[in-house]
NUVEX-931984 format. One line per field, with one value per residue (C-alpha): residue in three letters; residue number from 1; x, y, z. Coordinates in Angstrom, 1 decimal, padded with zeros to 4 digits. Example, Ala and Ser with C-alpha at 12.3 -4.5 7.8 and 13.67 -1.06 7.14 Angstrom:
<nodes>
rest: (ALA;SER)
nr: (1;2)
c1: (012.3;013.7)
c2: (-004.5;-001.1)
c3: (007.8;007.1)
</nodes>
This chain:
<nodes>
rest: (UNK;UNK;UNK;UNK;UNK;UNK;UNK;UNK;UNK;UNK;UNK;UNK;UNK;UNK;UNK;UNK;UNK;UNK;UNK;UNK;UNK;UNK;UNK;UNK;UNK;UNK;UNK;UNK;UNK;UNK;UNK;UNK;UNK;UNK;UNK;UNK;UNK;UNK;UNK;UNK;UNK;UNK;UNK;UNK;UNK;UNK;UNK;UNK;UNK;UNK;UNK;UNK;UNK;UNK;UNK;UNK;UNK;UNK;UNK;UNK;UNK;UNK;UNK;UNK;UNK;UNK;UNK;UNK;UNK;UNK;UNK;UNK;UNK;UNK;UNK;UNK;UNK;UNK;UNK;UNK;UNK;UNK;UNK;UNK;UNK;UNK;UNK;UNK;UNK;UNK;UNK;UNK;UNK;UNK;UNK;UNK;UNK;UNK;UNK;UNK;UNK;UNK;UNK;UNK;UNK;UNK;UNK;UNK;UNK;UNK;UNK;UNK;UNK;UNK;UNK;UNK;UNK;UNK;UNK;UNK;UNK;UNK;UNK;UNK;UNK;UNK;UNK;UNK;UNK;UNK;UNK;UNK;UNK;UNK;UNK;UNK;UNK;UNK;UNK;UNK;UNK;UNK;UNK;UNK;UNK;UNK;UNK;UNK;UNK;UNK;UNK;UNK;UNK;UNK;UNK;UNK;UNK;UNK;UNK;UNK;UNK;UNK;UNK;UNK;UNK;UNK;UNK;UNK;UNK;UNK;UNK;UNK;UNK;UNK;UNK;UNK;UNK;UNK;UNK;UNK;UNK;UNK;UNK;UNK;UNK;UNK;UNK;UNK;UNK;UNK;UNK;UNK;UNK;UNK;UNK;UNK;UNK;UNK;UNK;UNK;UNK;UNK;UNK;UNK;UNK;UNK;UNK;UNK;UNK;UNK;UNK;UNK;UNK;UNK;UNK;UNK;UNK;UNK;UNK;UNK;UNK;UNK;UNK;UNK;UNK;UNK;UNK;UNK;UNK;UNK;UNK;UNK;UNK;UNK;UNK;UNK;UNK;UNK;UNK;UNK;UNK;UNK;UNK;UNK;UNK;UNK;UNK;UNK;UNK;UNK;UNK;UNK;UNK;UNK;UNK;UNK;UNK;UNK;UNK;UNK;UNK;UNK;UNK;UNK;UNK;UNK;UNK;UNK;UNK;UNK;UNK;UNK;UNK;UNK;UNK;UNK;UNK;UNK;UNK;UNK;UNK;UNK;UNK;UNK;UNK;UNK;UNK;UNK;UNK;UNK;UNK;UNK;UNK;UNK;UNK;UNK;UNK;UNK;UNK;UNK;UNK;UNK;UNK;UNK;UNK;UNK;UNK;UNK;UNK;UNK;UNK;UNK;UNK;UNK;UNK;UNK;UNK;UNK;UNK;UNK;UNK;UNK;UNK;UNK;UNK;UNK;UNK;UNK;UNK;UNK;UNK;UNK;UNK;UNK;UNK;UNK;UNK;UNK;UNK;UNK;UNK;UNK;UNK;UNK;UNK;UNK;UNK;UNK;UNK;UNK;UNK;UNK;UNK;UNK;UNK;UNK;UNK;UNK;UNK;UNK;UNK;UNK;UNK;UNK;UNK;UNK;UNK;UNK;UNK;UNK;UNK;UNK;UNK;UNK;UNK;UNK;UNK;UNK;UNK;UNK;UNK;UNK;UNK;UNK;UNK;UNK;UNK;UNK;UNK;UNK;UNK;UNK;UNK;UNK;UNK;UNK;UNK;UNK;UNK;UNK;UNK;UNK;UNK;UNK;UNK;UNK;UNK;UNK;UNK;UNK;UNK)
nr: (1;2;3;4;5;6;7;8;9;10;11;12;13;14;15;16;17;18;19;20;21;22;23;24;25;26;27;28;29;30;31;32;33;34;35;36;37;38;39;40;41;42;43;44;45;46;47;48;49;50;51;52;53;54;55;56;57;58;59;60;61;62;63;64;65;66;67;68;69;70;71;72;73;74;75;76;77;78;79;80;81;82;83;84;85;86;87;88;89;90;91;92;93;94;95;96;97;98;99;100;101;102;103;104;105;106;107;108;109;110;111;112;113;114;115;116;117;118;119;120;121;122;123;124;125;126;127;128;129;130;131;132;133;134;135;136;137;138;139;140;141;142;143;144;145;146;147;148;149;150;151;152;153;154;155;156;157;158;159;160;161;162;163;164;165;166;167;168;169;170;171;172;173;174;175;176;177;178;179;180;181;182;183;184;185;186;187;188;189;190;191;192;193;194;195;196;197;198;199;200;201;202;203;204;205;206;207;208;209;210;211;212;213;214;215;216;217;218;219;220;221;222;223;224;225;226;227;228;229;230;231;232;233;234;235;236;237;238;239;240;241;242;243;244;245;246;247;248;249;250;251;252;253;254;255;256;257;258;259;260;261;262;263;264;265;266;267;268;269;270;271;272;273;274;275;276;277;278;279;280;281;282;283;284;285;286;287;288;289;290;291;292;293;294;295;296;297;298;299;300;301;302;303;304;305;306;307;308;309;310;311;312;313;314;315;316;317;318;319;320;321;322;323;324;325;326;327;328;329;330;331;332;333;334;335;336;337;338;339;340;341;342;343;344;345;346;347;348;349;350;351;352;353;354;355;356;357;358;359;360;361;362;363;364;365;366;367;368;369;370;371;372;373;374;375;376;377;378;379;380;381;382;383;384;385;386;387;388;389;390;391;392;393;394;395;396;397;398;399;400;401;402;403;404;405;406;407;408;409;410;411)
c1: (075.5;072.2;072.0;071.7;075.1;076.8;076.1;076.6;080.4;080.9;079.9;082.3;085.0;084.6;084.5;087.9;089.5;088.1;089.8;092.8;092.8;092.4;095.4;098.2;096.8;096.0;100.0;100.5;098.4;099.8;103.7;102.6;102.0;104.8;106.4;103.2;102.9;103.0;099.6;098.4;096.4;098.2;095.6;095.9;093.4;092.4;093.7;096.1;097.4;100.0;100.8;104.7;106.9;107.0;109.6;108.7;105.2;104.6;106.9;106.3;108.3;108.6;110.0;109.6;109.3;113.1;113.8;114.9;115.3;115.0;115.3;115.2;112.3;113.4;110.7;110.5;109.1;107.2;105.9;107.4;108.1;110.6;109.0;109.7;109.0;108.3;107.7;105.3;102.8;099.4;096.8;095.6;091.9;089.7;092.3;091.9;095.4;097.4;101.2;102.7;104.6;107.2;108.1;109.2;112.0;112.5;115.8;115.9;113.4;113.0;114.3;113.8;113.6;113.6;111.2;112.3;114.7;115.0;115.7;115.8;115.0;115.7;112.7;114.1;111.7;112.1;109.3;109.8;110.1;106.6;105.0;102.0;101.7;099.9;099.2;100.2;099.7;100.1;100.9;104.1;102.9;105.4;103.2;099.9;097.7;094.5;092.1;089.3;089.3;087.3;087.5;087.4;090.2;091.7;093.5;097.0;098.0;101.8;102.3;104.1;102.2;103.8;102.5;104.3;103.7;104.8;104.1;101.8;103.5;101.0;100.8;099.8;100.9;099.3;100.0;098.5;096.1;093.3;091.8;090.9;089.2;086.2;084.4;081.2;078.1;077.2;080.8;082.3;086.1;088.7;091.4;094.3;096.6;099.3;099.1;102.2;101.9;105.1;104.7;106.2;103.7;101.0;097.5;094.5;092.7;088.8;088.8;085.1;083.3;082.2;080.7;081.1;078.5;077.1;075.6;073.2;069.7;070.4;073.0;076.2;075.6;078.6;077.2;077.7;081.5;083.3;086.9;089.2;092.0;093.6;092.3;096.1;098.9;102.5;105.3;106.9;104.1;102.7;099.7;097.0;093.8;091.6;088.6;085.2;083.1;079.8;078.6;074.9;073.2;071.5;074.7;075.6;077.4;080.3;081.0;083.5;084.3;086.9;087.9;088.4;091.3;089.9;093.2;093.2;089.4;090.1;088.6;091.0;092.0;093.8;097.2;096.4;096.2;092.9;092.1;090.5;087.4;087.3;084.9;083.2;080.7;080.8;077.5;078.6;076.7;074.6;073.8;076.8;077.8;077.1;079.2;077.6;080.2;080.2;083.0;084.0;086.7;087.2;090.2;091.0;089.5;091.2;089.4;091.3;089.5;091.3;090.5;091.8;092.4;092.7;095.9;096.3;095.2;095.1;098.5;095.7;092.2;091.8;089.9;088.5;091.7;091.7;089.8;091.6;089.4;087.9;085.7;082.6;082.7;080.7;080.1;078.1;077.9;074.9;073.2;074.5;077.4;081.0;083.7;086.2;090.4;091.8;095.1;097.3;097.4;098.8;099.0;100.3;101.2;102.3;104.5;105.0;107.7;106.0;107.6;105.8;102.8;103.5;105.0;108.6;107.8;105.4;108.0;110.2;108.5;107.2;108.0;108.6;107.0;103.0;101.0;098.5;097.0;097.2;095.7;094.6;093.9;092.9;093.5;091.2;091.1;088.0;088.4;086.7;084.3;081.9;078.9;077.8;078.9;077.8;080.6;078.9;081.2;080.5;083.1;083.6;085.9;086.1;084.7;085.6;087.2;088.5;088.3;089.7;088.1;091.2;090.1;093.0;096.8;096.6;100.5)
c2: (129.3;127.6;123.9;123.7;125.8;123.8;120.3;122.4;123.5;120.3;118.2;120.6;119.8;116.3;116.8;118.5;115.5;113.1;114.8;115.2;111.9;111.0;112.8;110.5;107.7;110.0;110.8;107.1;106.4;109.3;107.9;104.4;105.5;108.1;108.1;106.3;105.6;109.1;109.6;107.9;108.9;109.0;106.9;103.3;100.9;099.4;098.5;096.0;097.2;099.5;101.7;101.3;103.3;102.7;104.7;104.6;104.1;103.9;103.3;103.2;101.7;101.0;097.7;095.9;092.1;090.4;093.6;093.9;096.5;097.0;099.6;099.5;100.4;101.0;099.3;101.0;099.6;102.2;099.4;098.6;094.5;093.0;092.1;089.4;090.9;088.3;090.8;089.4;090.2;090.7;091.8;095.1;095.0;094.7;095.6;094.9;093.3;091.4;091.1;087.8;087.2;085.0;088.2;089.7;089.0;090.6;090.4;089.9;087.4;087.6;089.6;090.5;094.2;095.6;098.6;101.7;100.4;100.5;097.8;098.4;095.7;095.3;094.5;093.3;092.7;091.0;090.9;087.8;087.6;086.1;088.9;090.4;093.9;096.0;098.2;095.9;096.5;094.8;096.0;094.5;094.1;094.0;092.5;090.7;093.7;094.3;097.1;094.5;090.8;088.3;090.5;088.3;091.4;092.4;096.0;095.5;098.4;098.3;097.7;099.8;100.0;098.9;099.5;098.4;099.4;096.6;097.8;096.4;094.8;093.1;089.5;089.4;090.4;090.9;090.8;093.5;096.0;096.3;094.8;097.7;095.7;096.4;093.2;092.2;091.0;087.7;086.2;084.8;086.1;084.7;086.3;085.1;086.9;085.6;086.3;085.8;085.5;087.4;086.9;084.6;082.2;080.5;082.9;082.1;083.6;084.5;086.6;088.4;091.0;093.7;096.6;100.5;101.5;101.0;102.8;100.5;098.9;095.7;093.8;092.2;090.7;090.5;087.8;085.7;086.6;083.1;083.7;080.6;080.8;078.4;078.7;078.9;080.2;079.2;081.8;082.7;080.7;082.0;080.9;081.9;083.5;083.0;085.4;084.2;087.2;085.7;089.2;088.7;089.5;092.8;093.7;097.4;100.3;100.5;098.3;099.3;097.1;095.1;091.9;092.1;089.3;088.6;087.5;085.6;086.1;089.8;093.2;095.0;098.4;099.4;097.1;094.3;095.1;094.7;094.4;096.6;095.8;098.3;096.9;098.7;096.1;097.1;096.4;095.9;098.7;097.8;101.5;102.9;106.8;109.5;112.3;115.0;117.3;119.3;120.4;123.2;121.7;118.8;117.8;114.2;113.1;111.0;109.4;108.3;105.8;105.1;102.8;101.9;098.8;098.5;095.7;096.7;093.6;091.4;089.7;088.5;087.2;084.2;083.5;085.6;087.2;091.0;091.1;093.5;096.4;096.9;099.5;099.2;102.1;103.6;106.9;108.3;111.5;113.4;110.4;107.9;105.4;105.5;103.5;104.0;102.5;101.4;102.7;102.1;100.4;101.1;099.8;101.1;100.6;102.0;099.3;099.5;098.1;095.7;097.0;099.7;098.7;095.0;093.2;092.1;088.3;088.0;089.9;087.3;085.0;086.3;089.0;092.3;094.5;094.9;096.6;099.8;099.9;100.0;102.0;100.6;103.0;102.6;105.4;105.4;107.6;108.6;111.2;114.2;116.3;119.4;118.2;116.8;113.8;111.1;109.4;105.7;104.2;100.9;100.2;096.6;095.5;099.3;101.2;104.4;106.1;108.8;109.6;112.9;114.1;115.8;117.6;118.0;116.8;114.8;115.7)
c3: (184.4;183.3;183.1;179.2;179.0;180.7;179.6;176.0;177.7;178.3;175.0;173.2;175.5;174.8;170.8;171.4;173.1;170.3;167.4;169.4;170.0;166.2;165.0;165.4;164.2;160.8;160.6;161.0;158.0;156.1;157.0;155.6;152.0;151.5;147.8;145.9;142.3;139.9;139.5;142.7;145.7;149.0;150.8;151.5;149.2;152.4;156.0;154.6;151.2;150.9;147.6;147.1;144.7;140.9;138.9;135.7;136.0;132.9;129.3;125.5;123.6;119.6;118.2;114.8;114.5;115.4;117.5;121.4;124.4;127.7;130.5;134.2;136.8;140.6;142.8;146.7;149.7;151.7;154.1;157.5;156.5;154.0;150.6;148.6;145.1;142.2;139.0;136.7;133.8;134.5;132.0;131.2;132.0;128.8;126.4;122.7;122.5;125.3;125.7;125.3;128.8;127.3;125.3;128.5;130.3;134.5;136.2;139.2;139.2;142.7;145.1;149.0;149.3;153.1;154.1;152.7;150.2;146.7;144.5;140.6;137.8;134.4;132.1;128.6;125.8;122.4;120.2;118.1;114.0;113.4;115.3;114.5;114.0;116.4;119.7;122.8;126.3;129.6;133.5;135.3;138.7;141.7;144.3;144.0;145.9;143.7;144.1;144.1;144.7;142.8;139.6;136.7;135.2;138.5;138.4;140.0;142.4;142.8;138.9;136.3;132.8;129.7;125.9;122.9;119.3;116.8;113.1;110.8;107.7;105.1;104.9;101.5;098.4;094.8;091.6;090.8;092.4;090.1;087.1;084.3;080.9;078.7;078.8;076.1;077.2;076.7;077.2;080.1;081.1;083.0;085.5;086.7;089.5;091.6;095.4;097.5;101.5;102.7;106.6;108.9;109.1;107.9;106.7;105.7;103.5;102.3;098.7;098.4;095.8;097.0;094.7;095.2;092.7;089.3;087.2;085.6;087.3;085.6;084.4;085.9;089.0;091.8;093.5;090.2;090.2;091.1;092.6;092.9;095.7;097.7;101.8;103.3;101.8;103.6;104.5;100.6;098.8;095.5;094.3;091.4;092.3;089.3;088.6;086.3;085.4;083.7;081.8;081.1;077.8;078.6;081.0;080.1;081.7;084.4;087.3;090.0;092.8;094.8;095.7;099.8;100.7;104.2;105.8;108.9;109.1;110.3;108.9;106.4;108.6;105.2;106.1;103.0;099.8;098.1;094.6;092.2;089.8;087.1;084.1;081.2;079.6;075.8;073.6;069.9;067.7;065.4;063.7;062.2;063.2;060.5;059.3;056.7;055.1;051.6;049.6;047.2;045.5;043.5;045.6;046.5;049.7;052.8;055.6;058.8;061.2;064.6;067.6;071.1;072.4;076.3;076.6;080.2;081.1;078.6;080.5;083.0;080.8;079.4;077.3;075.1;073.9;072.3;068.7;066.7;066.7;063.0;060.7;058.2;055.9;053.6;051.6;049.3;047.1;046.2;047.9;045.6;047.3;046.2;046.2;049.4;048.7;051.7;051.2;054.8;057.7;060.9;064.4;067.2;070.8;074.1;076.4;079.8;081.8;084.4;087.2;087.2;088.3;088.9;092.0;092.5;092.6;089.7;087.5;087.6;086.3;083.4;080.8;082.1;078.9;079.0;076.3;078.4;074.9;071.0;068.3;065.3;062.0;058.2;055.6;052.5;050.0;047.7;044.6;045.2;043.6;044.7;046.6;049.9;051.1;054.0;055.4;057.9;060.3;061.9;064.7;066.2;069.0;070.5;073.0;070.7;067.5;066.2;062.6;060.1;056.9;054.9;051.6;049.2;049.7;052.9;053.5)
</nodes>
C-alpha cells in the first residue's frame, strides 16, 4: 500500500469514530424536547430552553360585553426538573389590540408540575359590560422562556395563543340618518337632531362635513357649514346637534354630503352611524313656463296647477318654515289676455309614522306623525272658444308642477 492510501485509510477511519461518537448525545437532545407545541419544531431554542407541551395551543372564542367562559389547557413538562408554573398574560407582539389581563382569570395560579407530568388549568374569561368591541389577542405563557432576550415585544415559547372577538355595538345614536330639503339661496337654515350615546361609558365626540360631490363649480361651500354639538355625551344622554347651512346668493344645483360623528377620535369602519346631507338649492324663477294649445270647439276650458312640497324635514329646520307653494297665471286668446276664475282649492298630504324612519328615543318625545310631503293645486276655469291659446305659469315655493288642460266637461 502507498503512503498516501494509507494515511487516506486512516483519516476515514477516524471520521467514522467521530460520528459514532456524536450519536448519543443527538438522541439525548431529541429525548429532551419530545411532545412540543402543535406546530413546533422538535429542536431546542437553545442549550437551556426546553419546548414543553401545550394542549390547546391555540383557542377562539366569541363573547359579547357582560359575557363569560372558560375552558381548560393541560400544560406537560418534557424537562428532567420540577417546574413551578405561574400562567400569565403576555402580549402578542405588535398586535393592533391587546387583551386586558384582569379579564382573565388562571386556576391554578401556581402549581409545581414534576418532569413528565401533566397538570391541566382552567382559564376563565369575562369580558366586562363597558367593553369595547373588537378583535383581541394575547399569549398565556407557562414559563418565562423567550425566543429572544432583550426584545422590547418578546415572543414567549411555552405559551398557548388566545384571540377573542367582542362585537362592535355603536356608541352613538341619531335622530335621524339624513337630512333631505330644498333650500333657497340667499337664506340661512337651521337643523336640529338629537344624538343619544348608548354605550357604557363616556364618548367623545367630533361632528365634521364632508362632501361626496356636487354638481355645481360654485356655490355652497361645506367649509361654511357650522355644526353645534356638545364634546362628550355621558352613557343614556341625549343632546341636540344643531346644523347652520349659509346658502350663498349664486348657490345652485345639488349638494350631497355627510356629517362624520368622529367618536372617540377614531375612524368610522362603518360601526356609527353617520348622517346624510341631501340639499337641492332652489333659484325662484323669474320667466314663467309657456303652454301653446288650439281648440276646435267652443267648450269650457279647465286649467289644473299642482305643486310638491318636500315636509320630510321640515320636523328639523328652523327657521325659515315651508312657504305654501303658489301660482301666477295668465292666458290669452288670439293673443289678447283673458280672464282666468279660480274655482277650487286643494291641498294634500302624505304622513308618515315616525317610526319609520326615526329613532326609538327621539320618538318619544315628540309627535310620532311627519308630513314626506304635500301637494298643493288650484282649478280655474276660462270659457272657451275656437282659437289658440297661451297658457303662463309662474311657480313660487316649488321645485316643480304639474298642470292639465281639459277642454269640455272637466268631469
Amino acid at each position: 500500500m502507498s503512503k498516501n492510501a494509507f494515511l487516506r485509510a486512516i483519516s476515514l477511519f477516524l471520521g467514522m469514530l467521530l460520528c459514532l461518537a456524536s450519536i448519543p448525545a443527538a438522541f439525548a437532545q431529541i429525548e429532551d424536547v419530545e411532545g412540543s407545541n402543535s406546530g413546533r419544531s422538535n429542536n431546542l431554542v437553545n442549550d437551556k430552553i426546553i419546548i414543553h407541551e401545550i394542549n390547546p395551543s391555540d383557542n377562539y372564542l366569541y363573547l359579547q360585553q357582560g359575557e363569560n367562559d372558560s375552558f381548560t389547557v393541560s400544560f406537560k413538562n418534557n424537562g428532567k426538573k420540577a417546574l413551578d408554573i405561574e400562567p400569565k398574560v403576555v402580549a402578542v407582539p405588535y398586535s393592533d389590540r391587546d387583551f386586558d389581563e384582569s379579564w382573565i382569570t388562571i386556576s391554578p395560579a401556581n402549581v409545581t408540575v414534576d418532569p413528565s407530568a401533566e397538570q391541566e388549568f382552567t382559564i376563565e374569561v369575562s369580558i366586562p359590560e363597558d367593553a369595547d368591541g373588537g378583535d383581541y389577542q394575547t399569549y398565556i405563557a407557562f414559563t418565562d422562556d423567550v425566543y429572544s432576550e432583550g426584545d422590547p415585544y418578546p415572543q414567549y415559547v411555552n405559551a398557548m395563543y388566545l384571540s377573542i372577538s367582542v362585537p362592535i355595538f355603536p356608541k352613538l345614536e341619531l335622530q335621524t340618518s339624513f337630512i333631505d330639503d330644498t333650500i333657497e339661496a340667499g337664506k340661512e337654515y337651521e337643523y336640529t337632531v338629537k344624538i343619544k350615546n348608548v354605550a357604557a361609558k363616556n364618548i367623545t365626540i367630533n361632528p365634521e362635513v364632508n362632501r361626496y360631490y356636487s354638481f355645481d363649480e360654485f356655490g355652497l361651500d361645506y367649509d361654511e357649514i357650522e355644526i353645534t354639538a356638545p364634546s362628550t355625551l355621558e352613557p343614556g344622554q341625549i343632546a341636540d346637534m344643531v346644523i347652520r347651512v349659509p346658502v350663498p346668493e349664486n348657490a345652485t344645483g345639488t349638494y350631497n354630503g355627510y356629517i362624520e360623528m368622529d367618536v372617540n377620535g377614531n375612524e368610522n369602519a362603518g360601526y356609527e352611524p353617520q348622517l346624510e346631507l341631501y340639499l337641492t338649492v332652489l333659484q325662484q324663477p323669474t320667466v314663467p313656463y309657456v303652454k301653446t294649445f288650439s281648440t276646435r270647439a267652443a267648450d269650457p276650458i279647465t286649467i289644473e296647477v299642482s305643486a310638491y312640497a318636500s315636509g320630510s324635514n321640515a320636523w328639523s329646520r328652523s327657521p325659515p318654515k315651508d312657504e305654501v307653494p303658489s301660482f301666477e297665471l295668465n292666458m290669452k286668446y288670439n293673443s289678447s289676455p283673458v280672464n282666468m276664475t279660480l274655482v277650487k282649492t286643494k291641498q294634500s298630504s302624505n304622513v308618515n309614522i315616525a317610526g319609520d324612519y326615526f329613532s326609538s328615543f327621539s320618538i318619544e318625545e315628540g309627535g310620532i306623525y311627519q308630513n314626506s310631503g304635500s301637494y298643493y293645486t288650484e282649478t280655474y276655469t276660462v270659457p272657451g272658444a275656437i282659437g289658440d291659446w297661451e297658457l303662463e305659469i309662474l311657480p313660487k315655493n316649488t321645485g316643480y308642477f304639474d298642470y292639465s288642460i281639459t277642454i269640455g266637461d272637466s268631469e
